[in-house]
Phi, psi and omega in degrees: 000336198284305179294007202252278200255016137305300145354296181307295170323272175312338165279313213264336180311279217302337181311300202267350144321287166331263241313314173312324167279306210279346176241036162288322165297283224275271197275167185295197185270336207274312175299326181312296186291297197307340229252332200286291193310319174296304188345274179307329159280356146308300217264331185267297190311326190286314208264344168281278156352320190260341170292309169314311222215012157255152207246136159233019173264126152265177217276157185292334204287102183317140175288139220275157165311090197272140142271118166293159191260007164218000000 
């Protein structure tokens, strides 16, 4: 889970990276920055949760057992 969210971090870095260039013209700096910024706290709460609270122990549970049927 640990590539999970890495992984989660860096698409959402670049998400508010576009988004910041792509509203450069249309909105002011101050809307720009807030916008990056829910971004970026998206991206840090998502990426801490999957860091936290994901599991990489696999399960103990014998794999199950075929019988032919001849």
């Amino acid at each position: 889970m640990e590539i999970a969210a890495i992984i989660f971090v860096v698409f959402l870095i670049a998400v508010a990276g576009i988004t910041f260039f792509l509203l450069k013209r249309a909105v002011k700096m101050a809307m720009r920055a807030a916008i990056v910024a829910l971004i970026l706290m998206i991206a840090v709460v998502g990426g801490l949760s999957l860091w936290w609270f994901g599991t990489t122990a696999t399960s103990n549970k014998q794999p199950a057992t075929t019988n032919k049927s001849r």
